[in-house]
Wavefront OBJ file of the C-alpha trace (Angstrom):
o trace
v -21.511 13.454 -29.526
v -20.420 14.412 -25.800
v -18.921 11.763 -23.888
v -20.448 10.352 -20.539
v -18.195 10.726 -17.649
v -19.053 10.005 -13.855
v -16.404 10.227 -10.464
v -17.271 7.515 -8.060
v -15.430 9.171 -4.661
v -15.752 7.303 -1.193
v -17.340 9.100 1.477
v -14.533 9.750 4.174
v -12.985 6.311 3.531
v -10.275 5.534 5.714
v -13.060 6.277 8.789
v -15.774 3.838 6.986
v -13.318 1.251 6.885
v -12.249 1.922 11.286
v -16.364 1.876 11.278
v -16.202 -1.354 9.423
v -13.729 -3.005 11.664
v -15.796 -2.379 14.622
v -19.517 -1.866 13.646
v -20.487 -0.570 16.976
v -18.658 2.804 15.291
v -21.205 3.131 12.054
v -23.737 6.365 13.005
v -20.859 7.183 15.178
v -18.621 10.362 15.077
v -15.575 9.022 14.264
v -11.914 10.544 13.410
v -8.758 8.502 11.878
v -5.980 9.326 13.697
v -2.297 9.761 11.486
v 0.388 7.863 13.366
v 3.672 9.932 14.480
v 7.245 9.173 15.438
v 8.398 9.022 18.880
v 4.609 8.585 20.932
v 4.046 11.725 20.066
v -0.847 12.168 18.648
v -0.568 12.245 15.169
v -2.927 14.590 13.125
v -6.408 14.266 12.379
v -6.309 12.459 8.746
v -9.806 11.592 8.156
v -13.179 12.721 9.712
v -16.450 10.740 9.714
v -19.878 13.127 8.264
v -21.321 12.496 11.638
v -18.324 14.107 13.554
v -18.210 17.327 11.156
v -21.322 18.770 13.148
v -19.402 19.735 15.618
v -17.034 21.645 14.298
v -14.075 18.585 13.895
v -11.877 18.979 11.302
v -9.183 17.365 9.455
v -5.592 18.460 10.380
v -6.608 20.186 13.873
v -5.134 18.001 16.807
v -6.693 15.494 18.936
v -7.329 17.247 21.972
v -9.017 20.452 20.312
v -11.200 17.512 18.619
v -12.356 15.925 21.654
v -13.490 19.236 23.281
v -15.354 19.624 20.153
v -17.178 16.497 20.615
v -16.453 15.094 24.230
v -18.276 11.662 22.748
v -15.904 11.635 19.905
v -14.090 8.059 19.100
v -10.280 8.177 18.198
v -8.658 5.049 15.576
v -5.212 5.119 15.034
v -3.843 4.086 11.793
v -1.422 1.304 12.577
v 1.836 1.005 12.967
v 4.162 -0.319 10.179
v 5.599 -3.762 9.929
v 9.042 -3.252 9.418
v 9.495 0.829 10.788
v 7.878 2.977 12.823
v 5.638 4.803 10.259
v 1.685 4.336 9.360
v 1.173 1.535 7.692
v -1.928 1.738 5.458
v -2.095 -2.001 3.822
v -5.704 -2.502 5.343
v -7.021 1.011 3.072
v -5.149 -0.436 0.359
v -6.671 -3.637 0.863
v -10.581 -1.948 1.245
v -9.728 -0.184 -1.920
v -9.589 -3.094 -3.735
v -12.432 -4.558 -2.980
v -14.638 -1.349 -4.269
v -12.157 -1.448 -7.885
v -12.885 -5.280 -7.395
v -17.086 -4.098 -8.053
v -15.957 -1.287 -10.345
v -14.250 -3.578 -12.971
v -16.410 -6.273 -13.014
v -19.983 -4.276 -13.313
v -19.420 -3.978 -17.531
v -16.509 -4.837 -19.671
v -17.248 -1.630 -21.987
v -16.808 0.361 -19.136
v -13.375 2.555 -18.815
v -12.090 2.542 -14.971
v -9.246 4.602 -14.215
v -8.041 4.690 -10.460
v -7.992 8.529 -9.477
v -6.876 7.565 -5.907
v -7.375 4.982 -3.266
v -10.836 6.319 -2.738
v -11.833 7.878 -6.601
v -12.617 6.320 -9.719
v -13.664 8.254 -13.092
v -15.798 5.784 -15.033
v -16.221 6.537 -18.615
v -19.507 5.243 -19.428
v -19.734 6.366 -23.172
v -19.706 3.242 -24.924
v -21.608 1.671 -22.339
v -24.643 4.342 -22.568
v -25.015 4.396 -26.263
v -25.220 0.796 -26.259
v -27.791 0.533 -23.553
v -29.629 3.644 -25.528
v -29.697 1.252 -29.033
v -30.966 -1.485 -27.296
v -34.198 0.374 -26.055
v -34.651 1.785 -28.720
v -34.753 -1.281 -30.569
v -36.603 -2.951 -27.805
v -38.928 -0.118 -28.080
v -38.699 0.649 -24.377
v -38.154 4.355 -24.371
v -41.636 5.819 -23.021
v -41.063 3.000 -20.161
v -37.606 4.270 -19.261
v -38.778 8.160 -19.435
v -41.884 6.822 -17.477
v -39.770 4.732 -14.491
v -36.720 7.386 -14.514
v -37.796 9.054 -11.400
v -38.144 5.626 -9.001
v -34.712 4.225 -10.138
v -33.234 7.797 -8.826
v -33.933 7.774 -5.132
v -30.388 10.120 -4.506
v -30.053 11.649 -6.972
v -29.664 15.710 -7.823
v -29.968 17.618 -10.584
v -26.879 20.396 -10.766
v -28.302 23.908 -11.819
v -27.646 26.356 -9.883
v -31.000 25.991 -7.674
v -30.549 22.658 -6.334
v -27.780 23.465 -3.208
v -31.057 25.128 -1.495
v -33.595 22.215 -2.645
v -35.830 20.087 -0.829
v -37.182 17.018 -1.870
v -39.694 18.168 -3.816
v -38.019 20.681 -5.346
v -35.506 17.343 -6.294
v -37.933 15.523 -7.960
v -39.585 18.803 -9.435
v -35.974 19.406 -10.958
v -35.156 15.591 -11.711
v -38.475 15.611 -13.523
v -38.209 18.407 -15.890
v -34.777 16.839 -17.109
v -36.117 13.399 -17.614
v -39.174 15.270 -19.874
v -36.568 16.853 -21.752
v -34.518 13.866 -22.331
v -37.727 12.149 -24.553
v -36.235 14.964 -27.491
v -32.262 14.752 -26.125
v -29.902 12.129 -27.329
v -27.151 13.968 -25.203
v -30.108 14.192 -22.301
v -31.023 10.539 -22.462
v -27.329 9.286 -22.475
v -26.622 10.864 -19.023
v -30.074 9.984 -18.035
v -28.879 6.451 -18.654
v -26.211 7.068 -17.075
v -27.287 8.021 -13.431
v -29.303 5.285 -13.669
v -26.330 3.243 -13.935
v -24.288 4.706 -11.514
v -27.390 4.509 -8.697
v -26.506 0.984 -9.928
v -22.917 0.798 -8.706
v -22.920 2.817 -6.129
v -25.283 0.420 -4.340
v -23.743 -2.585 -5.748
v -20.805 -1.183 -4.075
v -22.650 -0.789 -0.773
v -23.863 -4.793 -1.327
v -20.982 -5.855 -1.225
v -18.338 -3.964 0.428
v -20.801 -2.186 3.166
v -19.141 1.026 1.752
v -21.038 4.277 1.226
v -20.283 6.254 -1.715
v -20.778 9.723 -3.500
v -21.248 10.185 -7.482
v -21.170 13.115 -10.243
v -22.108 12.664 -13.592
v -21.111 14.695 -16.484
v -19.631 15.701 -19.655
v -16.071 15.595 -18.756
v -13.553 14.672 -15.584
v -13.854 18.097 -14.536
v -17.599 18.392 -14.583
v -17.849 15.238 -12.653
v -15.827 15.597 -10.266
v -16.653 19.223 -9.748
v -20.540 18.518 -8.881
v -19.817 15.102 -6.869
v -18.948 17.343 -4.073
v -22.447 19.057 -4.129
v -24.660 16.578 -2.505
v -22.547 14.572 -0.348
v -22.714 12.182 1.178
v -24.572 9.042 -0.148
v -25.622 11.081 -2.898
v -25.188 11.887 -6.598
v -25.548 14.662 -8.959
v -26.091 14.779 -12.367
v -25.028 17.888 -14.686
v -26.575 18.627 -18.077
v -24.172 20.494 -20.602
v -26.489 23.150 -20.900
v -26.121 23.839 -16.706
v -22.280 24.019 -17.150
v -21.848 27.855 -17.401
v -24.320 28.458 -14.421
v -22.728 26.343 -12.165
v -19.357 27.601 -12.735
v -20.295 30.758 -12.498
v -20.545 30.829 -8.704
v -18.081 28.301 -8.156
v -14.625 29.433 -6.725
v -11.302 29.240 -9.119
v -9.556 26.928 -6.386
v -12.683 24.541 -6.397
v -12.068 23.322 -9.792
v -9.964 20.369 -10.798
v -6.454 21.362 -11.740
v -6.461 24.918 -9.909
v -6.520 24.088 -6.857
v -2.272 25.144 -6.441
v -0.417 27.305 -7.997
v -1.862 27.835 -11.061
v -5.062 28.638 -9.351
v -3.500 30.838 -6.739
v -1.659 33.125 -9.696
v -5.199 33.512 -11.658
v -6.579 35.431 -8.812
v -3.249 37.429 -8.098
v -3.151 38.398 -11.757
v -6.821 38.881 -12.899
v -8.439 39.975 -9.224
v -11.102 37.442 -9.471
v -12.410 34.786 -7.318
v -15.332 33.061 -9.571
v -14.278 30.841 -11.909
v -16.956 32.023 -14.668
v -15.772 35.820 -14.014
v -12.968 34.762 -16.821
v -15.452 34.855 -19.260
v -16.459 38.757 -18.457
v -12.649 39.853 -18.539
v -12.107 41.841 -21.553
v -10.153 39.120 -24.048
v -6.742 41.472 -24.319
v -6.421 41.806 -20.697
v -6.588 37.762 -20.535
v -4.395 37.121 -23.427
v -1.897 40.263 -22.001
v -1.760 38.023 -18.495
v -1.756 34.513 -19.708
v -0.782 34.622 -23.514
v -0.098 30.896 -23.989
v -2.984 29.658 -21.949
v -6.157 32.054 -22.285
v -7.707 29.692 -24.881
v -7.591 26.904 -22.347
v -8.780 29.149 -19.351
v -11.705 30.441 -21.230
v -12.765 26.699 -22.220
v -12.458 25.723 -18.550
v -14.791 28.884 -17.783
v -17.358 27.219 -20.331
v -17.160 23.695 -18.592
v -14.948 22.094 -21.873
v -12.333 19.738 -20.808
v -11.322 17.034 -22.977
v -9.278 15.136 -20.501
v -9.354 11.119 -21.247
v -10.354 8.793 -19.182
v -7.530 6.426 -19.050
v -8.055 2.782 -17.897
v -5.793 2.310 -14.836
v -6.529 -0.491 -12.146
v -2.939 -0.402 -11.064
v -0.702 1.961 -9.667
v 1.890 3.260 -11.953
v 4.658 3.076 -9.102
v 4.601 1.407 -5.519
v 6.421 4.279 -2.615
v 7.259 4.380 0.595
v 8.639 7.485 2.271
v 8.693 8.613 6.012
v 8.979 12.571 7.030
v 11.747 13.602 10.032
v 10.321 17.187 10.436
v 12.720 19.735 12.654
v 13.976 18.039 15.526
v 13.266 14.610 14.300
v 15.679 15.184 11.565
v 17.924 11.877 11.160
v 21.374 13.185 11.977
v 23.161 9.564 12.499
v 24.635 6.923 10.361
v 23.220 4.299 12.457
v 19.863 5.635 12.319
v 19.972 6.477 8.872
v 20.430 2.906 8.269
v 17.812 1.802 10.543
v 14.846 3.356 9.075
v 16.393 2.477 5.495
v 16.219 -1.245 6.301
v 12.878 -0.730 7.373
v 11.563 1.266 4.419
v 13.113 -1.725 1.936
v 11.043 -4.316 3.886
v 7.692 -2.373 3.635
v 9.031 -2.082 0.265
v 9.952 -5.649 -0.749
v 6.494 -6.571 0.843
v 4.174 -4.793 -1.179
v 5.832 -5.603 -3.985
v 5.696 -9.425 -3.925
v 1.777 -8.420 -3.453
v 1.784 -6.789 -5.963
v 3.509 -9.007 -8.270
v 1.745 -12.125 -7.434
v -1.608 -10.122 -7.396
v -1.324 -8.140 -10.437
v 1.262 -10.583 -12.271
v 3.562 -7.697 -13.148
v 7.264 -6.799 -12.146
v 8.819 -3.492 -11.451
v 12.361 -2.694 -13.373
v 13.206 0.533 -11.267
v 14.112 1.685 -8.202
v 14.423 4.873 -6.972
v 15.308 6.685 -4.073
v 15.609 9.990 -3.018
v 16.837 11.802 0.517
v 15.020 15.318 1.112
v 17.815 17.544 3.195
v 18.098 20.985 3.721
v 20.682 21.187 0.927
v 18.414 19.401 -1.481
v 16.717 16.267 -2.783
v 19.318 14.238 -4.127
v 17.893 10.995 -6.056
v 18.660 8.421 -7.980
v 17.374 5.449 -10.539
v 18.747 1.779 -9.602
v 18.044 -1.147 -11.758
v 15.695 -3.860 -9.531
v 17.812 -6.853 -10.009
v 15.564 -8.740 -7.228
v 12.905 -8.148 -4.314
v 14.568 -9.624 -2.004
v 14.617 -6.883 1.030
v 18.611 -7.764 1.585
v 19.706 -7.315 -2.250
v 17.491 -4.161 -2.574
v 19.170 -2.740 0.674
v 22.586 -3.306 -0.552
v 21.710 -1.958 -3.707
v 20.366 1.564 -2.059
v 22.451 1.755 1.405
v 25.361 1.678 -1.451
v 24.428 4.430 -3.249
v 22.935 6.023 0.177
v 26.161 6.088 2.248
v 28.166 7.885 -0.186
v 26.076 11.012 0.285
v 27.448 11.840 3.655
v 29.662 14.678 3.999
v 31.259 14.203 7.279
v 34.599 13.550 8.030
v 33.437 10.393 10.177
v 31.325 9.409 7.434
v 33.217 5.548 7.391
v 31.683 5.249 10.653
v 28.423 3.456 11.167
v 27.924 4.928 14.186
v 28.603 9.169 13.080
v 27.228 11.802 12.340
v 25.570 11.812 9.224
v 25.557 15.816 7.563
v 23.705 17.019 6.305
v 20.271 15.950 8.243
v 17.646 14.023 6.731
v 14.251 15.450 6.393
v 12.223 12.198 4.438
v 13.386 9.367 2.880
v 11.317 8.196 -0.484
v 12.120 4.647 -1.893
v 9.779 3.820 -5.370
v 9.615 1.118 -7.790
v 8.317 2.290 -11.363
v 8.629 0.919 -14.911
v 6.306 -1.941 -14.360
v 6.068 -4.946 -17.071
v 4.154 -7.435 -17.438
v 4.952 -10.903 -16.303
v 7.062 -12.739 -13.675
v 10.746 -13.133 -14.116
v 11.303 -17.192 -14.679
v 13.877 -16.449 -12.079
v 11.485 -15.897 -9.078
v 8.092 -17.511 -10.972
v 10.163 -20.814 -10.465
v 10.963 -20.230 -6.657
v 6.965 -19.157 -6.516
v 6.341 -22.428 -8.112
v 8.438 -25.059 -6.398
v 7.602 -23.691 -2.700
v 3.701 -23.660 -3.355
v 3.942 -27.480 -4.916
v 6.274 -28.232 -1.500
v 3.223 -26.746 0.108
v 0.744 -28.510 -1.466
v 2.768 -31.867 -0.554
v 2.992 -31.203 2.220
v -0.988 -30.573 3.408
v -2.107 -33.577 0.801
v 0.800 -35.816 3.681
v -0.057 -34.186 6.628
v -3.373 -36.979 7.752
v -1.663 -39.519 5.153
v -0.581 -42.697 6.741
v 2.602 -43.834 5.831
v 6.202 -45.439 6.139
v 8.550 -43.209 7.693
v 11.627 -45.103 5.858
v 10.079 -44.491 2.795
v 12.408 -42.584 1.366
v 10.255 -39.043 0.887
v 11.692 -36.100 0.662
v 11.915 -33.189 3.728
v 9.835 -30.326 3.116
v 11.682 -27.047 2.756
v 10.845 -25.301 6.157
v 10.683 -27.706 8.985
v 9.444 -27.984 12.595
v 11.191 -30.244 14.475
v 9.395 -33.706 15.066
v 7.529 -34.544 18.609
v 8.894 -36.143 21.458
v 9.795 -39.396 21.069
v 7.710 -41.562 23.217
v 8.808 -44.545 25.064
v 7.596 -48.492 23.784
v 6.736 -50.653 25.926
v 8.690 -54.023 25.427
v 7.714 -55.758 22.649
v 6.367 -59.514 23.035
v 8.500 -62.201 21.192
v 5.978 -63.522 19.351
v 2.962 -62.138 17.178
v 2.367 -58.755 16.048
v 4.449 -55.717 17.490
v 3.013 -51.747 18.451
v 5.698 -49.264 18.549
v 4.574 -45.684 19.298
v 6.308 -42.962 17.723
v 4.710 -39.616 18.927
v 1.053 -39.880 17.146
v 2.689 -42.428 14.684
v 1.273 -46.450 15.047
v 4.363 -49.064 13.481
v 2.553 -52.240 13.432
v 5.228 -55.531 13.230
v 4.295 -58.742 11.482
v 6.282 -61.440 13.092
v 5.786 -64.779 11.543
v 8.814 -66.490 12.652
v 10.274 -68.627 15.796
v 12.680 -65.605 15.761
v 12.596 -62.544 18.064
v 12.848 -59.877 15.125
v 14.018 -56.705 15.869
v 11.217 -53.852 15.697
v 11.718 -50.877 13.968
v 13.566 -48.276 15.604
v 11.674 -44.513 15.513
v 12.569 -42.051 13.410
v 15.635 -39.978 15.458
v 14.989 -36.679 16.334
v 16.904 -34.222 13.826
v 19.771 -32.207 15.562
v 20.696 -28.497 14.975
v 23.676 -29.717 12.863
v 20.844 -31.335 10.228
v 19.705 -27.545 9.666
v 20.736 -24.464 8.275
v 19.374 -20.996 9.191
v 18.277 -18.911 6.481
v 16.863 -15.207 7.624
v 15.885 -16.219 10.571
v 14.287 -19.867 9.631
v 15.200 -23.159 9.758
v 15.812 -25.029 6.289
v 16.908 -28.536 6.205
v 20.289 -29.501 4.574
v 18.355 -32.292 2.604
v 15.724 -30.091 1.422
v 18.570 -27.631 0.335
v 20.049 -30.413 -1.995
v 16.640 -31.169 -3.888
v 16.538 -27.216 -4.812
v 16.727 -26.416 -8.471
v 20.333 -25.585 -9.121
v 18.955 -21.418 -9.446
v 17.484 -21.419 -6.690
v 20.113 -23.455 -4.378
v 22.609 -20.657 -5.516
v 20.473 -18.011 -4.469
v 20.388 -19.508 -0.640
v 23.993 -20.379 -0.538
v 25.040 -16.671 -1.252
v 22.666 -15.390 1.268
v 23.685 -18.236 3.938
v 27.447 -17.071 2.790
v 26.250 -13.348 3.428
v 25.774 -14.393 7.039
v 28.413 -16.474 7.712
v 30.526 -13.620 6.644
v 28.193 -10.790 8.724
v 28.684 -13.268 11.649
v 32.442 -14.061 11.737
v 32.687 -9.971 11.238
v 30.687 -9.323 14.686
v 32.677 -12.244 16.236
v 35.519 -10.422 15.459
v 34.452 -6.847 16.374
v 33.347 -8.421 19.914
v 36.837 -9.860 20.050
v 38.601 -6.734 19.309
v 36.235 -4.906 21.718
v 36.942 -7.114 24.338
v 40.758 -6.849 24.073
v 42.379 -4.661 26.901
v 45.308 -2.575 25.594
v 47.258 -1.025 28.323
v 50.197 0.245 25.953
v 52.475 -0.681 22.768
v 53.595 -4.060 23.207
v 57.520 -3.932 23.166
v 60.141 -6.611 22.504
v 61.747 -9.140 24.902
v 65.142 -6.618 24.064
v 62.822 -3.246 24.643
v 61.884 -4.602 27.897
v 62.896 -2.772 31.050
v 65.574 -5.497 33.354
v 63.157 -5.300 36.958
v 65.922 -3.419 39.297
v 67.283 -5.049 42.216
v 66.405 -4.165 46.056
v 68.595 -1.721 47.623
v 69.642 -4.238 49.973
v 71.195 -6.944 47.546
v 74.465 -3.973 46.793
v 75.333 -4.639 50.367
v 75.338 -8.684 50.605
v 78.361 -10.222 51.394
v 78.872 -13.265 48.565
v 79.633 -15.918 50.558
l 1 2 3 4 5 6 7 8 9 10 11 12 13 14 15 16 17 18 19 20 21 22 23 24 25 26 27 28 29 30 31 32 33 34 35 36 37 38 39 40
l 41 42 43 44 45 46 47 48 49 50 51 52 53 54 55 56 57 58 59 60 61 62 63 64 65 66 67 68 69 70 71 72 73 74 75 76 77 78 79 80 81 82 83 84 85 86 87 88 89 90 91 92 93 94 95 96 97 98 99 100 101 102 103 104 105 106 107 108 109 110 111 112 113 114 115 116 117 118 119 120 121 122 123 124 125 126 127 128 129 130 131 132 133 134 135 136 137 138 139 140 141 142 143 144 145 146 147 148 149 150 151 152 153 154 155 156 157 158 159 160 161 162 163 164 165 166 167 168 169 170 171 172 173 174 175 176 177 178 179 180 181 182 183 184 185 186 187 188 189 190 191 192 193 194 195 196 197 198 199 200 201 202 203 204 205 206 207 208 209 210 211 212 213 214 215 216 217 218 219 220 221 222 223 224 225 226 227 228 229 230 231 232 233 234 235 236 237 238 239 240 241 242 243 244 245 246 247 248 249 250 251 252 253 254 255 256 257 258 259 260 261 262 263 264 265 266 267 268 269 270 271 272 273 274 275 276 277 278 279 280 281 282 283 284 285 286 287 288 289 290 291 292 293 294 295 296 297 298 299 300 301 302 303 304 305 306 307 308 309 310 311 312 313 314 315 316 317 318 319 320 321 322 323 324 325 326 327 328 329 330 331 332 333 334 335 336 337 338 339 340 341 342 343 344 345 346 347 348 349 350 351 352 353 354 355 356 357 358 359 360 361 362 363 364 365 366 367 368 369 370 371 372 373 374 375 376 377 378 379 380 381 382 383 384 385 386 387 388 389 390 391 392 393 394 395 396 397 398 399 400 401 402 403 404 405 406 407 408 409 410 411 412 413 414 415 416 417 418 419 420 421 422 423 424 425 426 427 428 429 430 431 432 433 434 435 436 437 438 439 440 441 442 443 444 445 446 447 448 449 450 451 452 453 454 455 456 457 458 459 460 461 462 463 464 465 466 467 468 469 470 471 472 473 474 475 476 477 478 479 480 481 482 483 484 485 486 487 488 489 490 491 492 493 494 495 496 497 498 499 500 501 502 503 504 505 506 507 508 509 510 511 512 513 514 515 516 517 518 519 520 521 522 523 524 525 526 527 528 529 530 531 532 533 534 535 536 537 538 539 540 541 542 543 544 545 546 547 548 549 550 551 552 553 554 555 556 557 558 559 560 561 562 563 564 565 566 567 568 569 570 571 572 573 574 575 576 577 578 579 580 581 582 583 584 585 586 587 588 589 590 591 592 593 594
C-alpha cells in the first residue's frame, strides 16, 4: 500500500504576516523588505501574489520595484535587539501558531517542520483509519456522492489541468472521484484532500493565514505539484499521473536537484526534462552516473521513499550576520561588538526556546567565514547566560587573529571577517535543576509579589523584599497627631491607623524610610536588594556574586585605564641625585661677600 503524503506551504508568508500587522495591506501589493548594515535598502525578500503582476520580483532592489508598481507598499523587517541585523522573532512567532493548528488537528498525524513556512504531513495512518470507519459505517456511496462540494480548491494534477477552467476542474475532479468507488489507493488520497481542504481552512480560522497544498504519494510528489495551483489552492496527484507530469517538468524543479546535482545532470546527459531520463539509453546513464542511475531513473518514475519524520522543533537554534566586501569586519573592537550582540540574540532565543519547548541545548558552535577559510569550532554550553557564553566564544574567537597587534582591543584584526555564525545543537530533553530552580524561585517571587500588591498590611511585618525592586514613593508629610484617640499617619498611598487607649501621648509609628543606594546592588544593569540577595538559594546566590565580582573587577580595570590615560608623562622621572643643580645668574660670580 502507497503512503499518503501532503506539503502544507504558506503563500508568501513573511508578506501575509506585514499584511496581518496592518490589515489595511491585505488585497494590497505588498513587498518585505531585508534589512542591511549601515542605512543602506536591503533586498527584496518576500513578494505578495498581488504585487507579482507587475513584474516585482524577489531579490531586484527597491527602487526598480517601485517603478514597477508606483502604488507598491514597502515593510521592513526589523531591526535586531541586541545588533544591527534583521531580526525575524515575529515570523518565528507566526510560524508557530500555523504548527500550533498542524499538531493539534489529529494525533495519528506525522508533522515534520520543512521550514518556517512548510510542513509535510503524513496522513497514512490517518486515511486508512478514516477509510475503515466508512466502510464500516457503510458511508462510502455518500462520500463518493459529496466528494465534489467538500473540494471547492482543489486540482487534479495530469498534465491537462495548468490550462483548466473551472469546469474542466470539476470535469477532472469528477472522473477521479468515479474511479476512486474501485481504488483503495484512489479513495485514500481522495480522503485525503478532503482532509487537507480541512486544515488548510482551519488554518485560515484561526491564524487569518492563506495557504497552498499538494497531495501525493511521496515528499517529492507533494511538494512538486503544490506549486501548480497557487495560491489558496491545492492539487492532488494520482500515482498513475506521476510519469506525465514529470515528463514536462524541468530537472531543477524537482526536490533535491535544484543545485548541483541538478545542474551536472543536464551538463552530462544534455537534457532539460526530468522524464527525458527515462528515454536515455540505460548504458549511457549507468556510463555517466554509475552509482546513482537506479535512483535517477526511480525519481524519473515519481518513486521516492523519503520518510516523513516528525519534527516540531528545530534541530539547532543560529544566528549569523554577513559583512560582504567593504563591510568586511577588519577591527578587534568591532569584531567584538557584533559578537556580543550575536550571543544576546543568541541567549534570547534560547531561554524561549527552553522554557517553550522544555529542552536544553549541550553545544555551541561558532564559526568565522574569512577569505582564508571558515574556521569553527564545538564549545560545551555550560550556561545561557549571554556573559558566560561570550567568554566562552570571544576566548576561543580572539586567538584567531593573526596580527602582530592582535593583544590590542582596539587593532586590526587579519584576516577580515566575512559572517559570523554562532549555533546551539545537541538538544535534550529537560531543564538543568541548575537554571529550572532559578526559573522557579523568581516566578513564585513573582507570584508574591502580585497576590501583595492590593493586600493591606503591616509594613513591620517582617516580609521579605522581592528580588527586583523599585524604590518606594515619596514620603508624605503627617499632620500632627492629636494626643488622645485614634492616630492617621500617611505613608505615600499607605493608611497606619493608631489605637491610643491611654492618658499617655504614645508615639505613632514612624514610616517606612526610604531605601538608599547603599541598600542595593546592581546586577546587569538592575537593581537587586542586598536582603533579597541573602534569602537566595545558596546556587543561585553564588551565581550573582561571581557576576557582581565580574563587574567590580571590569570596573576597577576602566578606573584604572582612565587613570593611566589621564596621567601626563613629560619624560623618565630621575632621582633627587640625577637631578640637574638650577645654575646660578651670571651676576651672582661678581658679588662682593660682604
Amino acid at each position: 500500500m502507497r503512503r499518503v503524503i501532503s506539503l502544507i506551504d504558506m503563500d508568501c508568508f513573511y508578506a501575509q504576516v506585514e499584511q496581518r500587522d496592518k490589515p489595511e495591506l491585505w488585497g494590497q501589493p505588498v513587498i518585505v523588505v531585508q534589512h542591511s548594515r549601515q542605512g543602506v535598502e536591503g533586498g527584496i525578500l518576500a513578494v505578495s501574489y498581488e504585487a507579482r503582476p507587475f513584474g516585482v520580483k524577489r531579490g531586484m532592489s527597491v527602487a526598480d520595484a517601485k517603478i514597477k508598481c508606483p502604488h507598491l507598499n514597502i515593510c521592513h523587517v526589523p531591526i535586531g535587539e541586541y545588533a544591527d541585523k534583521a531580526d525575524i522573532q515575529k515570523y518565528r512567532d507566526a510560524s508557530a501558531e500555523v504548527f500550533r493548528v498542524l499538531n493539534n488537528f489529529d494525533s495519528t498525524i506525522i508533522v515534520e517542520k520543512a521550514s518556517v513556512d512548510e510542513a509535510f504531513l503524513d496522513l497514512t495512518a490517518y486515511t486508512n483509519q478514516k477509510l475503515e470507519e466508512i466502510r464500516e459505517n457503510g458511508q462510502l456511496e455518500e462520500i463518493v456522492k459529496t466528494s465534489l462540494d467538500q473540494l471547492p480548491s482543489t486540482h487534479l494534477a495530469n498534465g491537462e489541468d495548468v490550462k483548466e477552467n473551472e469546469h474542466l476542474r470539476e470535469e477532472f475532479l469528477s472522473d477521479f472521484i468515479e474511479s476512486s468507488r474501485n481504488s483503495t489507493e484512489n479513495l485514500l488520497l481522495l480522503i485525503a484532500a478532503i482532509t487537507v481542504e480541512t486544515i488548510r481552512k482551519r488554518i485560515r480560522d484561526e491564524t487569518q493565514f492563506y495557504c497552498s497544498a499538494g497531495v501525493g504519494n511521496n515528499k517529492m510528489m507533494a511538494k512538486l505539484v503544490c506549486a501548480r495551483h497557487k495560491p489558496r489552492q491545492q492539487t492532488l496527484i494520482p500515482w498513475r499521473n506521476c510519469r506525465e507530469i514529470l515528463r514536462t517538468t524541468p530537472i531543477g524543479d524537482v526536490r533535491g536537484f535544484g543545485g548541483k546535482m541538478g545542474n551536472r545532470i543536464q551538463e552530462m546527459l544534455n537534457i532539460t526534462l526530468m522524464g527525458e531520463i527515462l528515454e536515455l539509453d540505460i548504458a549511457l546513464l549507468i556510463e555517466t552516473f554509475p552509482d546513482q542511475h537506479e535512483y535517477l531513473r526511480a525519481v524519473a518514475e515519481g518513486l521516492d521513499d523519503e520518510p516523513v519524520r516528525p519534527r516540531k522543533e528545530s534541530s539547532s537554534i543560529a544566528v549569523s550576520k554577513n559583512f560582504p566586501g567593504k563591510m568586511a569586519i577588519r577591527t578587534t573592537g568591532e569584531l567584538k561588538k557584533w559578537v556580543g550582540g550575536l550571543v544576546k540574540e543568541l541567549a534570547k532565543r534560547l531561554g524561549t526556546d527552553q522554557a517553550e519547548n522544555k529542552r536544553t541545548a549541550e553545544n555551541l558552535v561558532y564559526s568565522l567565514l574569512t577569505d582564508d577559510g571558515k574556521p569553527q569550532k564545538t564549545l560545551k554550553m555550560t550556561s545561557y547566560h549571554p556573559d558566560i557564553i561570550f567568554e566562552q566564544v570571544w576566548t576561543a574567537i580572539r586567538a584567531l587573529n593573526r596580527s602582530n597587534l592582535a593583544k590590542n582591543e582596539d587593532g586590526p584584526w587579519t584576516p577580515p571577517v566575512l559572517n559570523i555564525s554562532l549555533s546551539a545543537s545537541r538538544f535534550q530533553p529537560g531543564i538543568p535543576a541548575q537554571t529550572r530552580a532559578i526559573t522557579e524561585w523568581l516566578g513564585a517571587r513573582k507570584r508574591e509579589k502580585e497576590a501583595r500588591k492590593n493586600a493591606v498590611y503591616d509594613p513591620n511585618d517582617g516580609r521579605a523584599d522581592v528580588i527586583i525592586e523599585e524604590p518606594p514613593a515619596p514620603v508624605i508629610p503627617a499632620s500632627k497627631p492629636s494626643t488622645s484617640g485614634p492616630k492617621t499617619i500617611l505613608d505615600g498611598s499607605v493608611e497606619f491607623i493608631v489605637l491610643d487607649d491611654s492618658d499617655e501621648d504614645v508615639p505613632a509609628p514612624q514610616p517606612l524610610k526610604k531605601p538608599t543606594d547603599i541598600d542595593y546592588i546592581t546586577v546587569d544593569g538592575k537593581k537587586i536588594s542586598k536582603q533579597a540577595l541573602r534569602h537566595l538559594p545558596p546556587d543561585i546566590r553564588k551565581q550573582y556574586e561571581h557576576r557582581i565580582a565580574l563587574e567590580e573587577a571590569r570596573a576597577l580595570k576602566s578606573k584604572s585605564d582612565a587613570k593611566i590615560g589621564n596621567r601626563k608623562r613629560t619624560g623618565p622621572i630621575k632621582s633627587p641625585v640625577q637631578q640637574a643643580k638650577k645654575p646660578k645668574p651670571l651676576e651672582s660670580f661678581f658679588k662682593k661677600k660682604i
